[in-house]
C-alpha positions, 0 to 999 in steps of 0.5 A: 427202855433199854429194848429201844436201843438194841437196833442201835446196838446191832448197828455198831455190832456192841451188846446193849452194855457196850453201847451204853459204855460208848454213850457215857464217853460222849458227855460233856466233861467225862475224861475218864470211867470207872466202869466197875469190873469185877473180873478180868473177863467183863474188863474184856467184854467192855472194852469194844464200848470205849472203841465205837464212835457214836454218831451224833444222830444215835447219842441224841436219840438215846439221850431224849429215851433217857430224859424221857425216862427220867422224868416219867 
């Protein structure tokens, strides 16, 4: 599932957990992350992931992949 969102990946110049990162801010209530680094180098690599904004397109795509997984 998640190969489908490389493209979408590649469009905002971000790795495959960046963008999933970017998706997490874009629901309904979510005010804060706990992301789970465990070191300061993968702190800095997730960082880009809380600077991109979704189009409204991409996070409704990558939604219906993830319900559609979800419910297989």
């Amino acid at each position: 599932m998640l190969n489908t969102f490389l493209p979408i990946a590649e469009k905002y110049g971000v790795c495959i957990a960046q963008l999933i990162i970017a998706l997490a801010a874009t629901q309904r209530g979510i005010t804060h992350m706990l992301i789970g680094d465990r070191n300061a180098k993968q702190a800095e690599e997730n960082v880009p992931g809380g600077c991109i904004t979704l189009s409204d397109e991409d996070v409704q795509f990558m939604q219906e992949k993830i319900n559609g997984y979800l419910k297989a």
